[in-house]
C-alpha positions in Angstrom: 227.3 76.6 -24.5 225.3 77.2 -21.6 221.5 76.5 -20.6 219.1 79.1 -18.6 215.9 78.0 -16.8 213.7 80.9 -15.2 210.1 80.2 -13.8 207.5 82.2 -12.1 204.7 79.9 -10.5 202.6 83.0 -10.4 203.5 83.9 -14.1 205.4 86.8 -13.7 207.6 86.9 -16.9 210.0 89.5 -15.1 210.7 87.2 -12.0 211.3 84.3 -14.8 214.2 86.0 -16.8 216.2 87.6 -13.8 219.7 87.4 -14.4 219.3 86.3 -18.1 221.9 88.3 -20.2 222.7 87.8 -23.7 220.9 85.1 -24.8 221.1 83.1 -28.1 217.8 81.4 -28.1 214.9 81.6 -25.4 211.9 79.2 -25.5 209.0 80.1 -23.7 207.0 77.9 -21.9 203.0 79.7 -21.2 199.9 79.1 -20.2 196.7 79.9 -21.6 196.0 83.1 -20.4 198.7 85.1 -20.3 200.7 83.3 -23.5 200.2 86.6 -25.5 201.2 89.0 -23.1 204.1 87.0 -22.2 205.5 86.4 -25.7 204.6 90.5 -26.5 207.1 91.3 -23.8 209.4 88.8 -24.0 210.4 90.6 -27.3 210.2 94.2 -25.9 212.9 92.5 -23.6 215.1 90.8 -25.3 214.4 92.3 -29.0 215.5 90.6 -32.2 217.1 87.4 -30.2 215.7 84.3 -31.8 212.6 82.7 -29.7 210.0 79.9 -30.0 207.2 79.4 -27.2 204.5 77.4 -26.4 201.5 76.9 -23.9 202.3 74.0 -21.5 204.1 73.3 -18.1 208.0 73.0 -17.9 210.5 72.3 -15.1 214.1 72.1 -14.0 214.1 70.4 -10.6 210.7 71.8 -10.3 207.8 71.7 -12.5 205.6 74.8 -13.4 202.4 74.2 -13.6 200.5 76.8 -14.8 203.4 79.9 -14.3 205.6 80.6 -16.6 209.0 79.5 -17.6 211.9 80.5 -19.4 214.7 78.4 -21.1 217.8 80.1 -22.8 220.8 78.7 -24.3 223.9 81.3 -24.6 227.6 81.3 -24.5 228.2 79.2 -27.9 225.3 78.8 -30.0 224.3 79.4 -33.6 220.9 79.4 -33.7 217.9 80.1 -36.3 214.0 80.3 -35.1 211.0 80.3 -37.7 207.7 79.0 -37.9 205.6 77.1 -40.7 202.2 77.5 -40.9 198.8 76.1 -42.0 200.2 72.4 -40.8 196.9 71.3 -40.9 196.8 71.8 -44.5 199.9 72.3 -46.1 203.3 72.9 -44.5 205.5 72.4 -47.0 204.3 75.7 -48.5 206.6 77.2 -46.1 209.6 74.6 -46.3 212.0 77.2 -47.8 212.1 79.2 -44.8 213.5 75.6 -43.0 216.2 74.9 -46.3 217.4 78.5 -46.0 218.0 78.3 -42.4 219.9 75.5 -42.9 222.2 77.5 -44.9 222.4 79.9 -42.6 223.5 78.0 -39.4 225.7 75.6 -41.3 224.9 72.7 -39.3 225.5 69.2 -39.1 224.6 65.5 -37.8 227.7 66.0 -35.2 226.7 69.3 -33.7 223.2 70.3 -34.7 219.6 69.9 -33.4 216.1 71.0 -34.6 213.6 71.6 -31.4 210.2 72.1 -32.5 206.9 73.1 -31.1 204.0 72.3 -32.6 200.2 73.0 -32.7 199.1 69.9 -34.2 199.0 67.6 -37.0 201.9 66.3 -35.8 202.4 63.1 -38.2 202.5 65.4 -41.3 204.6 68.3 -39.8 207.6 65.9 -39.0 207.4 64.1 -42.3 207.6 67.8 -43.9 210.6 69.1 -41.4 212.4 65.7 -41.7 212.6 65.8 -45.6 215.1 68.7 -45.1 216.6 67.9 -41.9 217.3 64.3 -43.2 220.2 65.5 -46.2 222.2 66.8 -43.4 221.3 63.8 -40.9 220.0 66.4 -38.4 217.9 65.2 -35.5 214.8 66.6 -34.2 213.2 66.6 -30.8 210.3 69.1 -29.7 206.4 68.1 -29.1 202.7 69.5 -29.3 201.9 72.5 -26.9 198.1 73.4 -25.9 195.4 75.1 -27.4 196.6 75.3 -31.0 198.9 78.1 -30.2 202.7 78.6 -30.3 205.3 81.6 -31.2 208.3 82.1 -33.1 210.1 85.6 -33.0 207.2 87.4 -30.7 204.5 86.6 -33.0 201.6 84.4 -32.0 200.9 81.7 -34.6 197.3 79.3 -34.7 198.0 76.0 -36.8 201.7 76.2 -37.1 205.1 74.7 -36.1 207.3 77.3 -34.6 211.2 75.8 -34.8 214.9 76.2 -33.9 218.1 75.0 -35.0 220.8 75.2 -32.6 224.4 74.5 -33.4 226.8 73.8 -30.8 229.8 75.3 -31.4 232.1 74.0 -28.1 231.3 70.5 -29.1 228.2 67.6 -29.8 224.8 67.1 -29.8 223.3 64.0 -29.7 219.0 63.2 -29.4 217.9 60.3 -27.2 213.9 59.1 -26.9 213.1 56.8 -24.1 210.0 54.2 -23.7 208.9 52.8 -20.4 206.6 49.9 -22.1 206.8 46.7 -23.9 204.7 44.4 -25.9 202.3 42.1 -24.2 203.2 39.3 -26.8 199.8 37.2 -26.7 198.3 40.1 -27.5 198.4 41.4 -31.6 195.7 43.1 -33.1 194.4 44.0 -36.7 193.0 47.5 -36.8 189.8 48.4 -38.8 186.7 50.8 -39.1 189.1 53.7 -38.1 188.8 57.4 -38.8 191.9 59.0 -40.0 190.2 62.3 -39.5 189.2 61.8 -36.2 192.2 59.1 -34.6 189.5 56.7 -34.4 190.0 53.1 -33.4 186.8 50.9 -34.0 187.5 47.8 -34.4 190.5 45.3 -32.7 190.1 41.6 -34.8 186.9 42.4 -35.9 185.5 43.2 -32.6 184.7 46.3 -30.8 187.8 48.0 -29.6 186.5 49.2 -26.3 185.2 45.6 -25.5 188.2 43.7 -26.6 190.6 46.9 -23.8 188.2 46.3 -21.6 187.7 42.3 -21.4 191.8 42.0 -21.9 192.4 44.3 -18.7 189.6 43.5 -16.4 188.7 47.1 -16.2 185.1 49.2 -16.6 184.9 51.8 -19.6 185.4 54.6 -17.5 188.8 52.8 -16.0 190.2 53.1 -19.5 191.2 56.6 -19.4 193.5 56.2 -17.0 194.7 52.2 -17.2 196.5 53.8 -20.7 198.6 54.7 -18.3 199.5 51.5 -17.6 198.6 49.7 -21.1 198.6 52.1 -24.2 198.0 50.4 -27.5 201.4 50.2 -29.9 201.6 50.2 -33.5 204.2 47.5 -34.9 206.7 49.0 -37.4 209.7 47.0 -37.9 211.4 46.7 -35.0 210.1 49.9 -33.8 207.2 50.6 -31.5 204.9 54.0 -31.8 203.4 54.0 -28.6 199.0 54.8 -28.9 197.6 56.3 -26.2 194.0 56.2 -25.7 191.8 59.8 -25.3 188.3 59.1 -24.9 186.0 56.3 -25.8 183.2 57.2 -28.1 180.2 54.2 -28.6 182.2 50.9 -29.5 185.3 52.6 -30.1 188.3 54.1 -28.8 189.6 57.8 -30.0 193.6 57.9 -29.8 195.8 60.7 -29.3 197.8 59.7 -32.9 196.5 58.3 -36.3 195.6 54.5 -36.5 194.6 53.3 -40.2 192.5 49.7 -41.3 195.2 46.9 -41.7 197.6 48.4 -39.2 199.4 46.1 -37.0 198.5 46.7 -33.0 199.6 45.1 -29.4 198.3 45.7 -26.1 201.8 47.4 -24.1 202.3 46.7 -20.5 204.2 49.1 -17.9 208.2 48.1 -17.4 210.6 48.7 -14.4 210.3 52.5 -15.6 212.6 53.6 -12.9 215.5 51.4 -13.8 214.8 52.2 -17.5 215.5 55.6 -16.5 218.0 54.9 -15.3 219.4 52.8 -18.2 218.8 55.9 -20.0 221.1 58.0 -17.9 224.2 55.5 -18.2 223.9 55.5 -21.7 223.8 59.2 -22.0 227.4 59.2 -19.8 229.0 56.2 -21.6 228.2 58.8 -24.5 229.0 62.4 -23.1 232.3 62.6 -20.8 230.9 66.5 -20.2 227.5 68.0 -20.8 226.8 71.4 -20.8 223.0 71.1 -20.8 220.3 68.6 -22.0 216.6 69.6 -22.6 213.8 67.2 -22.5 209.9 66.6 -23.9 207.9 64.5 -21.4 204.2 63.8 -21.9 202.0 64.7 -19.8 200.7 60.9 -19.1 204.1 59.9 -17.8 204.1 63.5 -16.0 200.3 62.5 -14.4 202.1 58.7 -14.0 204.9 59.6 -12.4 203.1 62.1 -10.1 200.5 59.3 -9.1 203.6 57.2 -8.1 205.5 59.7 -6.0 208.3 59.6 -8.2 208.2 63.0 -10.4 210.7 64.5 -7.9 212.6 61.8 -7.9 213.0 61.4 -11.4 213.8 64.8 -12.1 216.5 65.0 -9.4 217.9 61.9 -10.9 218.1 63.8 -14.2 219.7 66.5 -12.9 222.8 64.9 -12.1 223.3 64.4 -15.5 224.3 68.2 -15.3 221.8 71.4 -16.0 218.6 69.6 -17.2 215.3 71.5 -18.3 212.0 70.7 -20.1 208.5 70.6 -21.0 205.5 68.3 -20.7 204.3 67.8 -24.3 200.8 66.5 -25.2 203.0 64.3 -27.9 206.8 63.9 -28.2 208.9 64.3 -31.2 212.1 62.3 -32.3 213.6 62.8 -35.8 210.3 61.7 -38.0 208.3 59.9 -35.5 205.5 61.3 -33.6 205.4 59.4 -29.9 202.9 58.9 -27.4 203.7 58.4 -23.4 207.1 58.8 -23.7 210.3 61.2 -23.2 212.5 62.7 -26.1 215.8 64.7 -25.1 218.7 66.3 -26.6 221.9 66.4 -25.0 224.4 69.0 -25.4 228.1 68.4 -24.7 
């Protein structure tokens, strides 16, 4: 299989599909303005070929900000593209559409990936795509777009999940997610007077959670918006980490970009070496992969606005690169499998 990546910085959908031919699967990557016109004539373009899209910035070696970009897999590929709708509510209304296309491109844990991207209500729209994807041990990697908007098929969808599955049929697939943080240890927290609703934090050991961020890190409320940069929350599940970022603070408490409910077990995380962890992650994806046709990544935007404020976006995408032909988006929340992840980097790799 091969991988595609067109852009326009001026958002020019013709300038950012020259010299695609054939395609297999195309995912659109908007922004706000034009996202309708774009996906309308990406289908008078390339008519009937399977398509997802979304409003947010992507790159290759570059990063669109507010353009438009185009990336297309060809030469190899099985793929099926659909949405489910009403996420917000009830998604698994629409869960046969996912079962069926299954069936249809005859996948498997070896060779077979589910990218998604989603509107919102993240949390509930994995655990409904991952109850199907699980009896064939397929792996998932996408993330949450912009203004509550995304396509599937040149249609515009509000509250919904728009979906491929992509088979490789010259060889592997394999989905990688990679955190840059670790616990601060003397730091553990018991979570209460939250908001499910609204991803509300109120209280860290009984105490107000904005106090107990602020007099931990030294820093004034309106520092905390950008030190979770630096130190996001984490929720403790098992051995695994889901990393919290924090939003906005409202009164004595701290709104969160993912769900934290009363009793939940919470550290304080701390910034690691993240350019040696990246590249950590790059060996490991070699050791794995003797050739790789193409790998596709989800980065949020807070390690996007982190590495920028550190010089080292370029850097870091150039390093990426030489894993072979390496393309993306900046999520505002990253997928992997059934988790829903804050302030960190999901990819798929393709052999």
């Amino acid at each position: 299989m091969k991988q595609f990546f067109g852009m326009s910085q001026s958002g020019d959908l013709k300038e950012a599909v020259r010299g695609l031919s054939n395609p297999q699967l195309i995912m659109l990557l908007s922004n706000s303005e034009q996202f309708e016109a774009h996906v309308k004539k990406l289908e008078e373009l390339y008519p009937k070929v399977p398509s997802i899209g979304c409003i947010g910035m992507c790159y290759d070696t570059r990063v669109v900000e507010k353009g438009v970009g185009i990336i297309a897999f060809f030469g190899g590929v099985s793929v099926a593209a659909n949405v489910l709708e009403r996420v917000s509510t009830m998604p698994v209304k629409y869960i046969e559409r996912l079962e069926q296309d299954i069936v249809a491109v005859n996948g498997s844990q070896q060779d077979t990936i589910c990218i998604d991207f989603c509107s919102g209500n993240d949390a509930c729209v994995l655990s409904t795509i991952y109850s199907v994807l699980k009896h064939r041990n397929i792996s998932l990697v996408g993330g949450t777009g912009d203004a509550g908007k995304v396509s599937a098929n040149g249609k515009v969808y509000k509250d919904a999940v728009a979906y491929a599955l992509v088979r490789n049929q010259s060889g592997k697939v394999k989905a990688y997610k990679e955190n840059i943080y670790h616990p601060m240890k003397q730091h553990r927290f018991i979570a209460s007077r939250t908001d499910k609703a609204n991803y509300m934090l109120g209280e860290l050991n009984g105490r107000s959670a904005k106090q107990v961020y602020q007099e931990i890190l030294h820093v004034t409320e309106k520092q905390i918006l950008t030190q979770t940069f630096k130190n996001p929350l984490g929720k403790l599940n098992g051995d695994e980490i889901c990393i919290i970022s924090i939003k906005d603070v409202s009164g004595y408490a701290l709104t969160c970009y993912r769900q934290v409910n009363d009793s939940d077990v919470l550290t304080l995380l701390e910034l690691g070496d993240y350019k040696a962890i990246v590249k950590e992650t790059i060996q490991m994806i070699k050791k794995d992969f003797s050739r790789i046709s193409a790998v596709f990544s989800v980065n949020c935007l807070f390690r996007y606005l982190l590495f920028n404020e550190n010089h080292y976006m370029q850097e870091y995408l150039h390093e990426m690169a030489a894993l072979g032909n390496h393309t993306g988006f900046v999520g505002y929340g990253e997928h992997y499998n059934n988790r829903f992840v804050n302030q960190s980097m999901t990819c798929v790799v393709f052999e």
